[in-house]
C-alpha positions as CSV (number, residue, x, y, z in Angstrom):
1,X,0.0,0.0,0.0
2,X,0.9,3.9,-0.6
3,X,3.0,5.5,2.4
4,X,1.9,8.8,2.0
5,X,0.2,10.0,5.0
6,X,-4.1,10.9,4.9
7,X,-3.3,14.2,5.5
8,X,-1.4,14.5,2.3
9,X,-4.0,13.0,0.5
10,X,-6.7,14.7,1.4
11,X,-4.1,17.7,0.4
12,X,-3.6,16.4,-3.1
13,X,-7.5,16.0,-3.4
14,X,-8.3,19.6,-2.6
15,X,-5.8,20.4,-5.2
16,X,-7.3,18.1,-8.0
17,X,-10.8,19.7,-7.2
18,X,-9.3,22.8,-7.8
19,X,-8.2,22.3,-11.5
20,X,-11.1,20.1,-11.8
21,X,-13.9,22.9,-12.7
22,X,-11.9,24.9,-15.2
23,X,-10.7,21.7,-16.6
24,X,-13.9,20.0,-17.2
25,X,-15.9,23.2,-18.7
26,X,-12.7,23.9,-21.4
27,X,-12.8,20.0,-22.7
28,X,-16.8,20.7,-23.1
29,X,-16.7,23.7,-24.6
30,X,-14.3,22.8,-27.2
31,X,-17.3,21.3,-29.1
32,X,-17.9,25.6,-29.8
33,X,-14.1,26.1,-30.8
34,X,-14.0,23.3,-33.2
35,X,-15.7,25.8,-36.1
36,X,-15.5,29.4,-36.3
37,X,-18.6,30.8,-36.3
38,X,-20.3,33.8,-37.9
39,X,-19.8,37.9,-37.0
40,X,-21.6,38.9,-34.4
41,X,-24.2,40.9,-36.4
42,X,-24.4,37.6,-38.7
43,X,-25.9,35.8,-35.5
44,X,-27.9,37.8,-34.3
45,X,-29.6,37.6,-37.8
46,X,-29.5,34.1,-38.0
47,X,-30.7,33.8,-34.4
48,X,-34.1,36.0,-35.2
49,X,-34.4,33.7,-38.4
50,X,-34.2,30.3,-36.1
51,X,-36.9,32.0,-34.3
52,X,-39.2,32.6,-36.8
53,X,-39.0,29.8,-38.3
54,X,-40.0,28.0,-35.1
55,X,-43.0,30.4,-34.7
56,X,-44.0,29.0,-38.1
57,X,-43.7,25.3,-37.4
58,X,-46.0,25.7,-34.2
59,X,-48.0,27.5,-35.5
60,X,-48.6,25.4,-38.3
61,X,-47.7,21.7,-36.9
62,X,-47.8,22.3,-33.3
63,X,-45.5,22.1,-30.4
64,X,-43.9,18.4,-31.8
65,X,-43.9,19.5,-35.2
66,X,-41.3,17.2,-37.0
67,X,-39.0,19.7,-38.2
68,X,-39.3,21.7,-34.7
69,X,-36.2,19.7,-33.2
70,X,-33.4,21.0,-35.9
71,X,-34.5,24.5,-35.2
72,X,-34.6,24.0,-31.7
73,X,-31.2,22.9,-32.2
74,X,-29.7,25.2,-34.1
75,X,-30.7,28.5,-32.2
76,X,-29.3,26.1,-29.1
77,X,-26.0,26.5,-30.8
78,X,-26.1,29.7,-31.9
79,X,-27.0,31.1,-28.3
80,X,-23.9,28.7,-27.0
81,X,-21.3,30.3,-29.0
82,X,-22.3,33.9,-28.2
83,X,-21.8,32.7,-24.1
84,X,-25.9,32.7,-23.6
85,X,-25.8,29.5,-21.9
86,X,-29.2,29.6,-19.9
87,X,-31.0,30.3,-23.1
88,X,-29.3,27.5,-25.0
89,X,-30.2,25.0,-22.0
90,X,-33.0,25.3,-22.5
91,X,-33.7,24.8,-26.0
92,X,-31.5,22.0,-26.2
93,X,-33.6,20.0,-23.8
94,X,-37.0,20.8,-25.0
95,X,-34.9,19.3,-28.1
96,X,-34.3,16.6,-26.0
97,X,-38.2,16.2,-24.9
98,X,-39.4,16.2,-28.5
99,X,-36.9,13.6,-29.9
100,X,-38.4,11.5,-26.8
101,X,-42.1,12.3,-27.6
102,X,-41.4,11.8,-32.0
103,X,-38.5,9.3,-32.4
104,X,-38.4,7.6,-28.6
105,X,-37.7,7.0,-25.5
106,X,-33.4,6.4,-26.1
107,X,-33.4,7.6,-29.8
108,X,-30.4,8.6,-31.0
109,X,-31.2,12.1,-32.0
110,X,-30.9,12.9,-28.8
111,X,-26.8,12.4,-28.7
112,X,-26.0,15.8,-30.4
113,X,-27.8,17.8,-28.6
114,X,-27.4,16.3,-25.1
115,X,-23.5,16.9,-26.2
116,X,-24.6,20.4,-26.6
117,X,-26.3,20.9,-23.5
118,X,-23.8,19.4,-21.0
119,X,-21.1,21.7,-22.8
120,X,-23.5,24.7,-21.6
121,X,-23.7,23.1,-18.2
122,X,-20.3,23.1,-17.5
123,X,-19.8,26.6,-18.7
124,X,-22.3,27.6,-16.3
125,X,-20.7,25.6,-13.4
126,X,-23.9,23.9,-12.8
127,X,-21.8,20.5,-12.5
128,X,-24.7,18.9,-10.6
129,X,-27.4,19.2,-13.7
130,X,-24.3,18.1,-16.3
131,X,-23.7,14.9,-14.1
132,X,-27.1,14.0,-14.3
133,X,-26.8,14.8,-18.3
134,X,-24.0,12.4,-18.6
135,X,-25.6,9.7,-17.0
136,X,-28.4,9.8,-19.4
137,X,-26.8,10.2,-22.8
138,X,-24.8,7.3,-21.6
139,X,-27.8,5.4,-21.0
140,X,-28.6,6.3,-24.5
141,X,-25.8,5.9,-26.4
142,X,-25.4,2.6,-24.8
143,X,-28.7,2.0,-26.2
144,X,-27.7,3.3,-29.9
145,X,-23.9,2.2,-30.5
146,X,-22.9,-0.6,-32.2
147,X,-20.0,-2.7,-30.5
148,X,-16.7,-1.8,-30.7
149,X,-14.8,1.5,-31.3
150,X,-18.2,3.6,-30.9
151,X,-19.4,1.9,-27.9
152,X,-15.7,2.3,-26.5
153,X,-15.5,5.9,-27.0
154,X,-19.2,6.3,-25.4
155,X,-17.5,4.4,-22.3
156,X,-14.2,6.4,-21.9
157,X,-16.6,9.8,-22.0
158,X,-18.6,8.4,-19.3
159,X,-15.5,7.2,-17.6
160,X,-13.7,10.7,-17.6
161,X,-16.5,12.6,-16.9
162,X,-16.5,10.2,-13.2
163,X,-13.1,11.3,-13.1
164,X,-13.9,14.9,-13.2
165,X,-17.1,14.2,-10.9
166,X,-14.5,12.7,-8.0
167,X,-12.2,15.8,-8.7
168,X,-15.1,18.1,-8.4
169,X,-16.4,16.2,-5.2
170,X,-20.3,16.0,-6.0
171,X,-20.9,13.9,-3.5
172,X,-19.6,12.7,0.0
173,X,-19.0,9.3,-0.9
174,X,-16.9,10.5,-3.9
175,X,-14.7,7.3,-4.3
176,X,-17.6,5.4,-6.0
177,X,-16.4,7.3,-8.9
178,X,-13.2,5.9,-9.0
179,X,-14.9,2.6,-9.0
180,X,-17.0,3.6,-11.8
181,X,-14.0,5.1,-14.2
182,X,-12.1,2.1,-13.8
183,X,-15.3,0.0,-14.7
184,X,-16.1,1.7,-17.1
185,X,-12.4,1.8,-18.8
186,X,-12.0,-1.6,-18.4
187,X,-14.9,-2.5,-20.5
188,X,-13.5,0.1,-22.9
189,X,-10.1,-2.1,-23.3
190,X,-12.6,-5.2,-23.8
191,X,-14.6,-3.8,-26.4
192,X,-11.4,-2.1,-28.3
193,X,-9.5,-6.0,-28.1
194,X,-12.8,-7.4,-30.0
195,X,-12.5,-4.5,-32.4
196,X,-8.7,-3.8,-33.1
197,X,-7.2,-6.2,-31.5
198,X,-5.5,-6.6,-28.0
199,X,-2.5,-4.3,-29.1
200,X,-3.3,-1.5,-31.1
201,X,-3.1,2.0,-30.5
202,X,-6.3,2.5,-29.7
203,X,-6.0,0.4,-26.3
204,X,-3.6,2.6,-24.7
205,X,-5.6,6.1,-23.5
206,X,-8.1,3.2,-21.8
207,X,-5.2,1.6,-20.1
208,X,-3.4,4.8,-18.8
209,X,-6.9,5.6,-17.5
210,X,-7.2,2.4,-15.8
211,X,-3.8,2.7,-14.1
212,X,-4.4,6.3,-13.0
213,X,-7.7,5.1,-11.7
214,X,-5.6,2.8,-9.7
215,X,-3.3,5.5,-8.3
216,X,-6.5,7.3,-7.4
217,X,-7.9,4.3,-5.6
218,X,-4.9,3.2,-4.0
219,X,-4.0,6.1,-2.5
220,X,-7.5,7.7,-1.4
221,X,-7.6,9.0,2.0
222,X,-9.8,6.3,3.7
223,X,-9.6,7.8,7.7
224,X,-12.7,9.6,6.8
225,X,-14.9,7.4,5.5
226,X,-14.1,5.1,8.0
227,X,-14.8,7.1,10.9
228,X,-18.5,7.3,9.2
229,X,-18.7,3.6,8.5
230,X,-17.7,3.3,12.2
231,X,-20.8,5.6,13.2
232,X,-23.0,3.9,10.9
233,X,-22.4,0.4,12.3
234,X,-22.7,2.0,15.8
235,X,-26.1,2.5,14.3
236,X,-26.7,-1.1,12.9
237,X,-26.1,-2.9,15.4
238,X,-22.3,-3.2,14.9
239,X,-22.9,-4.9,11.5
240,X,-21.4,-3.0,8.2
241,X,-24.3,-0.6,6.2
242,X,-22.7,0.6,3.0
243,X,-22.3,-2.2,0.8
244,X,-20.6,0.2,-1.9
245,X,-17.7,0.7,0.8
246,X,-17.4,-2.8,1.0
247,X,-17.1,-2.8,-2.2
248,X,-14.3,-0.3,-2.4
249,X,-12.5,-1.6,0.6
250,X,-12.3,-5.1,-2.2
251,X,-10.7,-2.7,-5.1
252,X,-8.7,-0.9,-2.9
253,X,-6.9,-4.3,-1.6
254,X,-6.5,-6.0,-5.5
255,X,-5.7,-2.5,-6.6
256,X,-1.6,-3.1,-6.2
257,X,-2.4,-6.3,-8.1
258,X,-4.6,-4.6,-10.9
259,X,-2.4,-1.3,-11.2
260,X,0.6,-3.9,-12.0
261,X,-1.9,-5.9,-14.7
262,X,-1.8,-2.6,-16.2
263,X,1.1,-1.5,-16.4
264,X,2.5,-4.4,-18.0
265,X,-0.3,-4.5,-20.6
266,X,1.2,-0.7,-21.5
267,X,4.3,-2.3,-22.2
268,X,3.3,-5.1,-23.9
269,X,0.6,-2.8,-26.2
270,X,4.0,-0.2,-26.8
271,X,6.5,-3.1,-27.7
272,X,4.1,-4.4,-30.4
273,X,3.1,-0.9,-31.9
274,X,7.1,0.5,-31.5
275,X,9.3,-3.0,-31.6
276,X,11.0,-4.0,-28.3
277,X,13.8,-1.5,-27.4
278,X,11.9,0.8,-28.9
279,X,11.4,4.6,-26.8
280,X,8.1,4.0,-25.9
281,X,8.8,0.5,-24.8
282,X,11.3,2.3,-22.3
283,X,8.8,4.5,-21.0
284,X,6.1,2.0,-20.5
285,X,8.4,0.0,-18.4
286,X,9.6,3.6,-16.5
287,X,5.8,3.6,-15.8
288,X,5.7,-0.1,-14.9
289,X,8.7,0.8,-12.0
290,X,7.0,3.7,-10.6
291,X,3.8,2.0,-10.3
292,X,6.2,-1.1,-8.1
293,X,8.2,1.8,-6.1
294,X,4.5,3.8,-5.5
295,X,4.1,0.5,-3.5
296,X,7.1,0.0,-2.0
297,X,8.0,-2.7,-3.8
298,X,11.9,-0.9,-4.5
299,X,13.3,-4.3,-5.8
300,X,10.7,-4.4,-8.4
301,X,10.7,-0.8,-9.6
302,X,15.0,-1.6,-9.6
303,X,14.4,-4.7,-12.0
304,X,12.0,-2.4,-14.4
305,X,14.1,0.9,-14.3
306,X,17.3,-1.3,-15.0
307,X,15.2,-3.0,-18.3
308,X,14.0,0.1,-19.4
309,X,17.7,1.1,-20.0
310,X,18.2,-2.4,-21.4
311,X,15.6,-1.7,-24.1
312,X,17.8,2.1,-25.3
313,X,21.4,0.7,-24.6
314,X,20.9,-0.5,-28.2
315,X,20.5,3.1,-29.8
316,X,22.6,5.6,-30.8
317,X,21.7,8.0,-28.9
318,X,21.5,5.5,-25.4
319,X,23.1,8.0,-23.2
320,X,20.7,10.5,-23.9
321,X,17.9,8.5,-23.8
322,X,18.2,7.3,-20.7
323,X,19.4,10.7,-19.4
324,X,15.9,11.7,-20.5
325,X,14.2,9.4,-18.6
326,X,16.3,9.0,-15.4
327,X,18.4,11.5,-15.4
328,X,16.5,14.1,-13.3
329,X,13.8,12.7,-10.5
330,X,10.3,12.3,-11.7
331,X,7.5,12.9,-9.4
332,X,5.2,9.5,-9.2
333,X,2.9,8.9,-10.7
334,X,4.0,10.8,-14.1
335,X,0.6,11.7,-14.9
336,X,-0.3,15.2,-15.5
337,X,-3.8,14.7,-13.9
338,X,-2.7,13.0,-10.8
339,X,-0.8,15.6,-9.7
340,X,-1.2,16.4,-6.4
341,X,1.8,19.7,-6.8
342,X,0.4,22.6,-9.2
343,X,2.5,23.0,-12.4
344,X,6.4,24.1,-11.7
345,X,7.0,27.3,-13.5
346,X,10.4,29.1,-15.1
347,X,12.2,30.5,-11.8
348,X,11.2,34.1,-13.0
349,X,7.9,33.2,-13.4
350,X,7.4,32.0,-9.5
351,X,7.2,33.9,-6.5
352,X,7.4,30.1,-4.2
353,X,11.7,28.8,-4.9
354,X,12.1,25.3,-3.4
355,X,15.3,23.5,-2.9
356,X,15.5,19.9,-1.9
357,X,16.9,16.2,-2.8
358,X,15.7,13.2,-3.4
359,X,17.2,9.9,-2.2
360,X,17.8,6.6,-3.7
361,X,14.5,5.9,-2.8
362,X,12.5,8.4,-4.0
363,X,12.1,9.9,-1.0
364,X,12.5,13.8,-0.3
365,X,14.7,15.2,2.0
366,X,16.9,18.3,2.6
367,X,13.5,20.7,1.6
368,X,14.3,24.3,2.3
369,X,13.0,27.5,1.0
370,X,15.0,29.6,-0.9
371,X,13.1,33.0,-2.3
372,X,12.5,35.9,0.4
373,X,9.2,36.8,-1.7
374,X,6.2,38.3,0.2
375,X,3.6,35.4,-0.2
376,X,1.0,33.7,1.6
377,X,3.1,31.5,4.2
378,X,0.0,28.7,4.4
379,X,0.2,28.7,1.0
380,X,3.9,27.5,0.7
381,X,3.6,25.5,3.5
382,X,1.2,23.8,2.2
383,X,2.8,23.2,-1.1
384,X,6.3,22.2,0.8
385,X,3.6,19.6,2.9
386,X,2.7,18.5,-0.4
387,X,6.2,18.2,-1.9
388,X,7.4,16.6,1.1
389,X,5.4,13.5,1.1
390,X,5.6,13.1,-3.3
391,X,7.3,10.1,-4.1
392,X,9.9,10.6,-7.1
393,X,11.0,8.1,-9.6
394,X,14.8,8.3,-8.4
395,X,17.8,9.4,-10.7
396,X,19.5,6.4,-12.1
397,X,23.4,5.7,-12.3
398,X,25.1,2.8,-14.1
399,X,25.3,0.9,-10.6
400,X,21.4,1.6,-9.8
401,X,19.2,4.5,-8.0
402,X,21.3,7.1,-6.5
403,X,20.6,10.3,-4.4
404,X,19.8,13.3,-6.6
405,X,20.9,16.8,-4.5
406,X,19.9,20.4,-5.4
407,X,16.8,19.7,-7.3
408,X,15.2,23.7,-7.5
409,X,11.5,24.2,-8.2
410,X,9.4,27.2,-8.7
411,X,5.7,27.6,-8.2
412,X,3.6,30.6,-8.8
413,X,1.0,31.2,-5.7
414,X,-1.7,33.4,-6.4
């Protein structure tokens, strides 16, 4: 199991929740970026003639006229792009209603503009009503998609949008979610293998989502929802009442187990697409020793780091290569959105200058504080918590892991 302390973790979740909102309503909205739209003066005119033309259709067909719903649809949109959210809501779900009431209950007509709608929830930070959005265009497109690559990408959308949900915290009992994603991913992976194959491209974002779930489930803080569960059964007569933390209390003990599963499936899927000794076959197996250090399993993450250089010796360029990957300490896991530390920055860009080194271990030691800026000392504190308990993939020397001294890095505090 992970040896960072709960009060780190609950830390690091804080901090995902954080960049969890922005996050999640930029990824939406990119469905308005993806065309550039009409001048501002050409909108507005196209805006009044979506709205007479649906004047026309009730008028003359009622209010489920058949041609109703691509009208509906289209002012939707055009309200979206010009930032009039509300509006657009709302016409994309009385689009919704009359696909229901025409075409039925799960028709796919729906998809588009549910897509639509849950982009102008998220812009409006109403993450409650987009949740419940997501849930049913999964149901439908579940409904709709033929197996295999359509069904898979249906599943990862529903699977990363539980991801954001748990980094948003919608609910108390957040790590459900993580149960979910990896669910959800998993299936993904098993409807890709039927499609394309066991190793093709295609299976890998599924699998890095998988083992991030793992970190994510692995390391959740679980002091917290065990003091509840210990109220609850004070309440039941000493018996358990949540079977869903049951349920996670089972993941969280195969998750070691899985998270390795995993990991070597990356390497096998990137030795297949790239040849063995290949650059990415290096990095899976870099990922594949972190995941083994993360649990304190050092001799394994050794055997993996020292075969990830066996795979680049062959090259060239070798000595860069591995400088590359194990030259400098990596913070663990090397996933951008597991990070519990915000972004480093260029030293001129941060007002927060940290100083420390990292053992053959990974461990940090030697933290000190190096700028004299005038910055909210709970703030840094906080961050230097934070940096104190990461785990780092160690530097690597030809006889093994080594202690890497004066590491520098800058963060910018608000």
């Amino acid at each position: 199991m992970s040896r960072r302390p709960c009060q780190l973790a609950c830390a690091g979740i804080l901090s995902l929740a954080a960049a969890a909102a922005p996050a999640a309503a930029e990824q939406a909205l990119a469905l308005n970026a993806a065309a550039s739209g009409p001048s501002a003066a050409e909108a507005r005119r196209d805006a009044a003639d979506y709205r007479a033309a649906i004047r026309e259709l009730e008028s003359s067909g009622g209010a489920y006229a058949d041609q109703l719903g691509e009208h509906l649809g289209g002012l939707g949109i055009n309200l979206q792009r010009r930032g009039k959210h509300r509006e657009a809501v709302e016409l994309f779900k009385r689009g919704v209603h009359l696909a229901r009431i025409n075409e039925g209950l799960y028709c796919p007509q729906q998809i588009p503009l549910l897509e639509r709608e849950i982009a102008s929830h998220l812009a409006l930070r109403d993450y409650e009503a987009a949740d419940e959005r997501e849930l049913y265009l999964y149901r439908v497109q579940m409904q709709n998609l033929d197996a295999g690559a359509e069904r898979a990408q249906a599943l990862m959308r529903q699977a990363d949008w539980q991801y954001n949900a748990f980094r948003l915290g919608l609910e108390r009992d957040n790590y459900t979610r993580l149960m979910t994603a990896w669910d959800l991913n998993a299936q993904a992976v098993n409807e890709l293998g039927r499609d394309s194959g066991r190793y093709s491209v295609q299976m890998l974002p599924p699998l890095h989502n998988m083992l991030r779930a793992q970190y994510l489930i692995s390391d959740y803080n679980m002091a917290m929802i065990e003091t509840q569960a210990q109220y609850a059964m004070v309440g039941n007569g000493g018996f358990p009442q949540d079977p869903q933390l049951s349920r996670f209390n089972l993941y969280r003990a195969q998750s070691y187990r899985k998270g390795e599963s995993v990991a070597e499936m990356l390497y096998e899927v990137e030795s297949a697409l790239h040849g063995p000794g290949s650059e990415p076959a290096a990095q899976a197996l870099a990922v594949y020793g972190d995941w083994e250090l993360f649990h304190g399993q050092r001799r394994a993450a050794a055997e993996r780091y020292r075969a990830a250089v066996g795979e680049l010796l062959p090259h060239d360029d070798a000595e860069a290569k591995i400088e590359a990957l194990f030259g400098e300490p990596v913070e663990i896991p090397d996933n951008d959105a597991v990070r519990y530390l915000p972004p480093a920055v260029d030293p001129q860009q941060g007002n927060l200058l940290l100083r420390f080194s990292v053992s053959d271990t990974g461990r940090v030691h030697h933290l000190e504080r190096i700028d004299d800026n005038d910055i909210d000392r709970s703030s840094a504190n906080r961050i230097m918590r934070i940096l104190r308990g990461t785990l780092f993939r160690p530097r690597l020397a030809a006889q093994g892991p080594v202690d890497a001294e004066g590491i520098t890095r800058a963060y910018a505090i608000n």
